[in-house]
mmCIF file of the C-alpha atoms, coordinates in Angstrom:
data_MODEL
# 
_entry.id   MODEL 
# 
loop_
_atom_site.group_PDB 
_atom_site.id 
_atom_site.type_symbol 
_atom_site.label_atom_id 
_atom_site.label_alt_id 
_atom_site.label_comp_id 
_atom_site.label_asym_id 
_atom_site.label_entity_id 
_atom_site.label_seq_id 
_atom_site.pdbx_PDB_ins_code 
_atom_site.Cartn_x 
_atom_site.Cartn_y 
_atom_site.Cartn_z 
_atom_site.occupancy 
_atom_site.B_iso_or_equiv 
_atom_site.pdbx_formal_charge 
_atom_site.auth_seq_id 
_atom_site.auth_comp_id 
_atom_site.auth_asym_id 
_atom_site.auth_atom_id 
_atom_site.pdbx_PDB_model_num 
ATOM 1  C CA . UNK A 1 1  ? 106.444 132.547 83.534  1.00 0.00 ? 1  UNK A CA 1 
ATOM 2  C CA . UNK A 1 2  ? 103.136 133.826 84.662  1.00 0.00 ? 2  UNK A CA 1 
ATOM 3  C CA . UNK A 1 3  ? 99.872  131.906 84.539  1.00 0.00 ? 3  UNK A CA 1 
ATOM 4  C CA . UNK A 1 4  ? 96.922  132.285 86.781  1.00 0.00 ? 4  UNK A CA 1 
ATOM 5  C CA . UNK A 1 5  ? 97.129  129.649 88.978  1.00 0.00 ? 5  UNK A CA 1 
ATOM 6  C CA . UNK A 1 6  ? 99.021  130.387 92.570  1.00 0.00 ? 6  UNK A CA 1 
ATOM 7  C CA . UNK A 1 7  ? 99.371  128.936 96.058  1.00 0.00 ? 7  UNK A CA 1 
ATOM 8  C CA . UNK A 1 8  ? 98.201  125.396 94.555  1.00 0.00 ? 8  UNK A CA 1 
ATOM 9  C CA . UNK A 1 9  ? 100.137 123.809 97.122  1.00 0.00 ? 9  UNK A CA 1 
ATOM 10 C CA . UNK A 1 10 ? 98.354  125.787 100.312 1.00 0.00 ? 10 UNK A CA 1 
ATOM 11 C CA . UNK A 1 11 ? 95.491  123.742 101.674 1.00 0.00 ? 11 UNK A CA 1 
ATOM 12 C CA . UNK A 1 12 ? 92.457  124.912 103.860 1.00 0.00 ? 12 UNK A CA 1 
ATOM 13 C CA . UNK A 1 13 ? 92.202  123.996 107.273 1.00 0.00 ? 13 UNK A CA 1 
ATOM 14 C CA . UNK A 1 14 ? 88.984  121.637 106.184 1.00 0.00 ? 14 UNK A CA 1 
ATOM 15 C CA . UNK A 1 15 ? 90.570  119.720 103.361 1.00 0.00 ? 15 UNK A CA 1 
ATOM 16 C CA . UNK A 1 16 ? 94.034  119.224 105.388 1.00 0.00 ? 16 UNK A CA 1 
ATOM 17 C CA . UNK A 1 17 ? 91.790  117.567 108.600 1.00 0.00 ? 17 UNK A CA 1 
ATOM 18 C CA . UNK A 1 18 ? 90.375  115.843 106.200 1.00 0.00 ? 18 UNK A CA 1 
ATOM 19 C CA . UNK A 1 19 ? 93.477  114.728 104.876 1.00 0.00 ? 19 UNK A CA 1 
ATOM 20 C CA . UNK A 1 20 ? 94.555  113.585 108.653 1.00 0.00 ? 20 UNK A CA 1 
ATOM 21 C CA . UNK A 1 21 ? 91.165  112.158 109.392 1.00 0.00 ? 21 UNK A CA 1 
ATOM 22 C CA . UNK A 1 22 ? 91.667  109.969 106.236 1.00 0.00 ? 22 UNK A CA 1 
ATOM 23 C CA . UNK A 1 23 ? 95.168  108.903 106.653 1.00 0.00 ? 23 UNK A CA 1 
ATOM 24 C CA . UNK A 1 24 ? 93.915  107.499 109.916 1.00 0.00 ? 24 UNK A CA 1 
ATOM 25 C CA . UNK A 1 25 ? 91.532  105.264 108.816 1.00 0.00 ? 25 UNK A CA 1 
ATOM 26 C CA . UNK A 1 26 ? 94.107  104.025 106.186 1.00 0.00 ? 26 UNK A CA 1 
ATOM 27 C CA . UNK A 1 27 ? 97.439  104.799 106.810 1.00 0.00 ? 27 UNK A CA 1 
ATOM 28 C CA . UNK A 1 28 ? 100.308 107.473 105.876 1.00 0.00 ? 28 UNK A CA 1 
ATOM 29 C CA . UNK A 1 29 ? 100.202 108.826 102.731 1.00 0.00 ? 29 UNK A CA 1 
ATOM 30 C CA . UNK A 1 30 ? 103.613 109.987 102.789 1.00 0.00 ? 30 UNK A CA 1 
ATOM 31 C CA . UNK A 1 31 ? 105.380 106.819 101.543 1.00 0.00 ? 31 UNK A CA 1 
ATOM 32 C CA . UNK A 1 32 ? 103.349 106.703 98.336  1.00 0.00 ? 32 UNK A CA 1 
ATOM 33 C CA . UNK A 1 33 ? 103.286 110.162 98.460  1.00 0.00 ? 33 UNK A CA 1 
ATOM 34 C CA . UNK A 1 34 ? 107.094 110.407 97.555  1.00 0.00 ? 34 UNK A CA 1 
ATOM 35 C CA . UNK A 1 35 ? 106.553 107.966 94.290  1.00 0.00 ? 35 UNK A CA 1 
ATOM 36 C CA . UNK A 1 36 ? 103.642 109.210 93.530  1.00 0.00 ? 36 UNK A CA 1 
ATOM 37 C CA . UNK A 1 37 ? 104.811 113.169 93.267  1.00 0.00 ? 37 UNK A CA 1 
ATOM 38 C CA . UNK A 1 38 ? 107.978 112.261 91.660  1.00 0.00 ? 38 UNK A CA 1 
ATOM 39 C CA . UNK A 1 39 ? 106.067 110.532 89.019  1.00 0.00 ? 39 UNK A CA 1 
ATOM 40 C CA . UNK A 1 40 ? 103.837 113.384 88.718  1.00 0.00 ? 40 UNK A CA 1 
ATOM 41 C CA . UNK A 1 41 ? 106.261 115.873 87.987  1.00 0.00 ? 41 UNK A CA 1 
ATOM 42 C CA . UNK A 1 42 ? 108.420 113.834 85.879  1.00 0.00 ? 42 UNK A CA 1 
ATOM 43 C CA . UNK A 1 43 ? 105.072 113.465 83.299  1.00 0.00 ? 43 UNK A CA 1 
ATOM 44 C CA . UNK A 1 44 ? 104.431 116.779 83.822  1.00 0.00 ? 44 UNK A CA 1 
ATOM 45 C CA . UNK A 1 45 ? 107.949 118.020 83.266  1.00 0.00 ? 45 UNK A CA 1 
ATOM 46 C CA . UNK A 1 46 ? 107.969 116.114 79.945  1.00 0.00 ? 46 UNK A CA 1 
ATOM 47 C CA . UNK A 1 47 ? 104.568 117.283 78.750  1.00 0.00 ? 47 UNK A CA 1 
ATOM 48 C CA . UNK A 1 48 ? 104.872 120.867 79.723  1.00 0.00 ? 48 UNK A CA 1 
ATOM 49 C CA . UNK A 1 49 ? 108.763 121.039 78.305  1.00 0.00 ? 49 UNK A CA 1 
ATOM 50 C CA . UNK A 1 50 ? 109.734 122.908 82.013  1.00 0.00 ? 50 UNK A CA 1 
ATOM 51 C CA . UNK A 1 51 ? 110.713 121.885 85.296  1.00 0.00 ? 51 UNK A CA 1 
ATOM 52 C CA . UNK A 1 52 ? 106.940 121.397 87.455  1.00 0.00 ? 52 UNK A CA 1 
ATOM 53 C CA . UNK A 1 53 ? 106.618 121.097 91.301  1.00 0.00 ? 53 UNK A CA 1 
ATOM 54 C CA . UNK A 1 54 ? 103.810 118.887 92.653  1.00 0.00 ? 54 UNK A CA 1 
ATOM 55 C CA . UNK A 1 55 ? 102.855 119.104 96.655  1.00 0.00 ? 55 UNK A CA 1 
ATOM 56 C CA . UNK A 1 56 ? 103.570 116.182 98.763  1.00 0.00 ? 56 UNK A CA 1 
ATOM 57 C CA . UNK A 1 57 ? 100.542 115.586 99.881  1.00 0.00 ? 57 UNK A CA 1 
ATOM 58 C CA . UNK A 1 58 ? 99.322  115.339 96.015  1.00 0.00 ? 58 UNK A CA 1 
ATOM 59 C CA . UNK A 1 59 ? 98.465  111.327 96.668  1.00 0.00 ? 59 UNK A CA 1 
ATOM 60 C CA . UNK A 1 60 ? 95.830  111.710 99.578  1.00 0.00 ? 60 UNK A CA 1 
ATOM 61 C CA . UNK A 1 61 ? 94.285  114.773 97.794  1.00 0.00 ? 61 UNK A CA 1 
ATOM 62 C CA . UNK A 1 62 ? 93.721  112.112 94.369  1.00 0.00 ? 62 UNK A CA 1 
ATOM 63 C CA . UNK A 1 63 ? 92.627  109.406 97.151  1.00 0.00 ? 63 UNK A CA 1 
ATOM 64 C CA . UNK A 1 64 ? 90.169  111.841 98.734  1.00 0.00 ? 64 UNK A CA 1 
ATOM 65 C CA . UNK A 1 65 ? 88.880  112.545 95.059  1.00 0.00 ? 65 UNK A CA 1 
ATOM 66 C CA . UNK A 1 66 ? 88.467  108.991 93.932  1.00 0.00 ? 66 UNK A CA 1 
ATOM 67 C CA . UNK A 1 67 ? 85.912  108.124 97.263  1.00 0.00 ? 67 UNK A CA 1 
ATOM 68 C CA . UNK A 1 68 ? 83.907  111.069 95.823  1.00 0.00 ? 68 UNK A CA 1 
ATOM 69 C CA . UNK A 1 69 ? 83.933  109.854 92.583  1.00 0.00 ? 69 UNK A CA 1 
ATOM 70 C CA . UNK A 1 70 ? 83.304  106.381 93.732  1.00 0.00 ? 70 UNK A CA 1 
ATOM 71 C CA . UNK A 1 71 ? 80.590  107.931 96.106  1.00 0.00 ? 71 UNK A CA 1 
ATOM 72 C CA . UNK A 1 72 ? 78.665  110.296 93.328  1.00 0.00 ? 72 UNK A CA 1 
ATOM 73 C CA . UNK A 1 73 ? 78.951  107.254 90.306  1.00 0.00 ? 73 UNK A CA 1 
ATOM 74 C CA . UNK A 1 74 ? 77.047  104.525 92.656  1.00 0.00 ? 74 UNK A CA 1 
ATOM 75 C CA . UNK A 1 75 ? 74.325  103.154 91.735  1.00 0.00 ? 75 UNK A CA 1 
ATOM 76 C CA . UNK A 1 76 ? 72.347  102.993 94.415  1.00 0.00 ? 76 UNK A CA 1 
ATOM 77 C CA . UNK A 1 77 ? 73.349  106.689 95.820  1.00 0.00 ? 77 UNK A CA 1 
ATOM 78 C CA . UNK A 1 78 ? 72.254  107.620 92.076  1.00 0.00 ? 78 UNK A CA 1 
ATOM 79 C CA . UNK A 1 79 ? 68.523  106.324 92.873  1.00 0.00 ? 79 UNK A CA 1 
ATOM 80 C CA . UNK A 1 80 ? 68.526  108.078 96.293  1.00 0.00 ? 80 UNK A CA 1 
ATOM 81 C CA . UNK A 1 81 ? 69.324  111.140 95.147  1.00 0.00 ? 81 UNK A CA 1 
ATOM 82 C CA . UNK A 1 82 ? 67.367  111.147 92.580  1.00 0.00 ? 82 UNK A CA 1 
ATOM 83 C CA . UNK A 1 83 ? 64.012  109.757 94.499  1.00 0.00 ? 83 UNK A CA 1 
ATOM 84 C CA . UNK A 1 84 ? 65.097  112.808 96.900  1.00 0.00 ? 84 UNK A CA 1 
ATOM 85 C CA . UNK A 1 85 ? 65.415  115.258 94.060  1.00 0.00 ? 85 UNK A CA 1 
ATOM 86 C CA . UNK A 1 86 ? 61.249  113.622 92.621  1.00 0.00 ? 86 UNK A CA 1 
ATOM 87 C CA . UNK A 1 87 ? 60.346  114.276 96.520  1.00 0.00 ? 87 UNK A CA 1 
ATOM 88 C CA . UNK A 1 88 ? 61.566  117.812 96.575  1.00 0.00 ? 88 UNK A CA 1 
ATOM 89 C CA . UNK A 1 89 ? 60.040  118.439 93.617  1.00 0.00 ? 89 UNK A CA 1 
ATOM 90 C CA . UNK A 1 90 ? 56.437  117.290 94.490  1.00 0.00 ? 90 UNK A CA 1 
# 
């Protein structure tokens, strides 16, 4: 099968220290890393009808994601960017 996504599982230097600097301020990843892929690729198995791989390191990439998420839908950062964006503007 061909499809045009490759080397998913490679990460940059920058998003793996990240990784690292994260899973210090909150502990390993990899034990809910392990339940976490195998779940992962068991849905995705079923849904795509062919065996998937999912990295290990799948759970503190989704963590990462949800703090940004968390981050951008704030209320409060909302207002400061946009009184930033008004200022900028002016």
């Amino acid at each position: 099968m061909s499809d045009n996504v490759s080397h998913i599982n490679k990460l940059t230097k920058e998003l793996e220290q990240l990784l690292n600097e994260k899973q210090s301020q909150y502990g390993s990843f990899d034990n809910t890393s392990y339940a976490m892929k195998g779940i992962l690729e068991s849905i995705l198995t079923a849904f795509n009808g062919y065996k998937v791989k999912v990295p290990l390191n799948i759970f503190g990439i989704f963590m990462i994601n949800l703090k940004l998420w968390r981050t951008i839908t704030n209320k409060i950062i909302k207002k400061i960017l946009m009184m930033m964006l008004m200022v900028t503007m002016n």
